[in-house]
C-alpha positions, 0 to 999 in steps of 0.5 A: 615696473611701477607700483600702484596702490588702492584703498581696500579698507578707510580707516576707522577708530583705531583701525589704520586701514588697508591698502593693496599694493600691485606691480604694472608695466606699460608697453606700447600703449598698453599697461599690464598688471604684473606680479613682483617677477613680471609675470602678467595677472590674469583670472579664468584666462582673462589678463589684467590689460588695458590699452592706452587711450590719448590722454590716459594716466597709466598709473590711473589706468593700473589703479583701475586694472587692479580694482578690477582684479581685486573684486575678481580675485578676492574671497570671503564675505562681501560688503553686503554680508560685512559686520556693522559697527555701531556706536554705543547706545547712550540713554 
């Protein structure tokens, strides 16, 4: 198993950021997105799979899997409700 990364969150005065960190395997020609043990991810029966095209990253391609699984999974507010930070009002 390899890992892939992507960024959920820039980084923005004192706040670092964050990154979401998930697991893939490649077998055959098709990267899966696996939990710690293996076992492949999937929402409403749908597994998190890709098959590899001539010339595909498969990390690239995970990376993508995992966007994908991101924006399928995640709860709470999204972007269009999220708070606004502005910069101080100076006079």
């Amino acid at each position: 198993m390899e890992i892939t990364r992507i960024q959920i969150r820039a980084p923005k005065g004192n706040d670092p950021g964050k990154v979401l960190e998930r697991h893939f395997k490649v077998i055959g020609d098709t990267v899966f997105l696996v939990d710690e043990s293996g076992k492949v991810l999937a929402s409403d029966g749908e597994k998190f799979s890709r098959k590899l095209n001539e010339g595909d990253n498969p990390k690239q391609v995970a990376s993508q899997l995992l966007r994908q699984h991101y924006n399928a999974t995640r709860t709470g507010p999204r972007d269009f409700n999220r708070p606004i930070s502005y910069p101080p009002l100076k006079y």
